[in-house]
N, C-alpha and C positions, 0 to 999 in steps of 0.2 A: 626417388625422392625420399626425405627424411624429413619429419616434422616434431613439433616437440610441442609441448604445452610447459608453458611457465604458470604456476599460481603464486598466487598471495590471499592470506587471510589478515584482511586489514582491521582499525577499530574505523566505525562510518565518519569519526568527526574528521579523521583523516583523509579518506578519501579523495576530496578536492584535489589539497596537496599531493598527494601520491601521482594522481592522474597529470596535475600539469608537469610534474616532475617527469614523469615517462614522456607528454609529451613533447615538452619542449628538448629531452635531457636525451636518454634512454632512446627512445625512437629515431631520431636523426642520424645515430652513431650507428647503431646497429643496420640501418638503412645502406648510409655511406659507405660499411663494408663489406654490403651484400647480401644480409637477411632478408628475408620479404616477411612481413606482417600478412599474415591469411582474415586476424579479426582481433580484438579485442574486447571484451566483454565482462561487465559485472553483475553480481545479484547479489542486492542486501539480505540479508537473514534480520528475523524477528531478534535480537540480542546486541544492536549494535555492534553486528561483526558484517563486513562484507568482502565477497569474494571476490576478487579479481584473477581475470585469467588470459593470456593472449597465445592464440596457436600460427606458430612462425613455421616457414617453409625451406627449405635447403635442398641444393640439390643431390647431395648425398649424404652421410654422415661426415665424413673427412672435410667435405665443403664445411658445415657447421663447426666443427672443430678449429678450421682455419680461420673462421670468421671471427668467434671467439676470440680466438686469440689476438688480433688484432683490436675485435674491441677492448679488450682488456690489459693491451698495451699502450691507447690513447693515450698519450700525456694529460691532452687537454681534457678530453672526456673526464679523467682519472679527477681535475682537479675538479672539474664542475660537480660532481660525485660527492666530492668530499666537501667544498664548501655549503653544495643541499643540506649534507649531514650536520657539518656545523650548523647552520640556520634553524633546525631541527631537534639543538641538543646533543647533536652529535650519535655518533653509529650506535654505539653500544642502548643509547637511551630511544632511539626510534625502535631498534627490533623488543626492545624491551615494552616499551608504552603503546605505542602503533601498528608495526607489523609483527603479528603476531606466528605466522607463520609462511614459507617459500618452500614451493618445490616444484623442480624444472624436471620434466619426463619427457621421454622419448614416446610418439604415438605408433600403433603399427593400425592398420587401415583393414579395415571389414568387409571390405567391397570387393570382387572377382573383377581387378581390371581388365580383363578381355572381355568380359560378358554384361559390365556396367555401361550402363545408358551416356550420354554426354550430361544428362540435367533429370535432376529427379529421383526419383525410389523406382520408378517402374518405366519401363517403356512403352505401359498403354496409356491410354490419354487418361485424365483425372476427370473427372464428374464434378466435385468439388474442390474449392479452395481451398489450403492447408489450413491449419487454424492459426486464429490471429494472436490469440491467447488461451493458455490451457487451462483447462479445471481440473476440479478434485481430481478425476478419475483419470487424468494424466499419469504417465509411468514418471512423470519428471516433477509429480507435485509430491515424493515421499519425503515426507516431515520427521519421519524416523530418522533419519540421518543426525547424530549430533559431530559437530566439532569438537576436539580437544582441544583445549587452549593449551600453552605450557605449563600452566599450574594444575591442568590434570584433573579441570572441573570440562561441562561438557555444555 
């Protein structure tokens, strides 16, 4: 298997738009020619930027290649794409105002699949419930992390 994670660092007043645009636009196509959608997911950050991210499934790398390329021969997709971007101001002025930042990466997986459970972190039963929300003292609440925008403030 082969999985990728695409991001986006969006500005939030966008968001809406970005999101129906994937789903009405972006998601069907990529569906049609074979990608599987594992999840998509965003978190706002305190600065009106928010992140968006969705980790897609493939069955190899080559599969994901050929998928690609397909989606990115749509005609029709191709036009729906571009007249988004018209309505928007067009390409240059959305990655310029809005999307501030993309990037598609390949994931490679943590997990020993011979010796990984079918569900879960462990194979012994759980006592407790995972948590519903994290706190402070979560590895996933550091705040130290700044973005770079393109202008190279943080």
């Amino acid at each position: 298997m082969f999985y990728r994670r695409k991001s986006y660092i969006v500005k939030s007043d966008f968001v809406d738009i970005f999101n129906v645009h994937f789903n009405n636009t972006n998601l069907p196509n990529q569906i049609k020619h074979g990608a599987r959608l594992i999840g998509r997911w965003m978190k706002a950050n305190d600065d009106n930027i928010t992140e968006i991210f969705a980790i897609w499934e493939y069955d190899s790398y080559q599969d994901y290649i050929d998928i690609e390329s397909k989606v990115r021969s749509d005609e029709a997709h191709n036009k729906r794409i571009q007249d988004w971007y018209e309505k928007n101001g067009g390409r240059e002025h959305v990655y310029k105002e809005y999307i501030l930042e993309v990037k598609n990466e390949p994931l490679e997986s943590t997990v020993n699949q011979t010796k990984a459970p079918s569900y879960g972190w462990t194979s012994e039963p759980q006592e407790t419930s995972p948590p519903t929300k994290f706190d402070n003292a979560s590895p996933f609440s550091d705040s130290t992390q700044n973005i770079e925008r393109p202008n190279g403030s943080t």
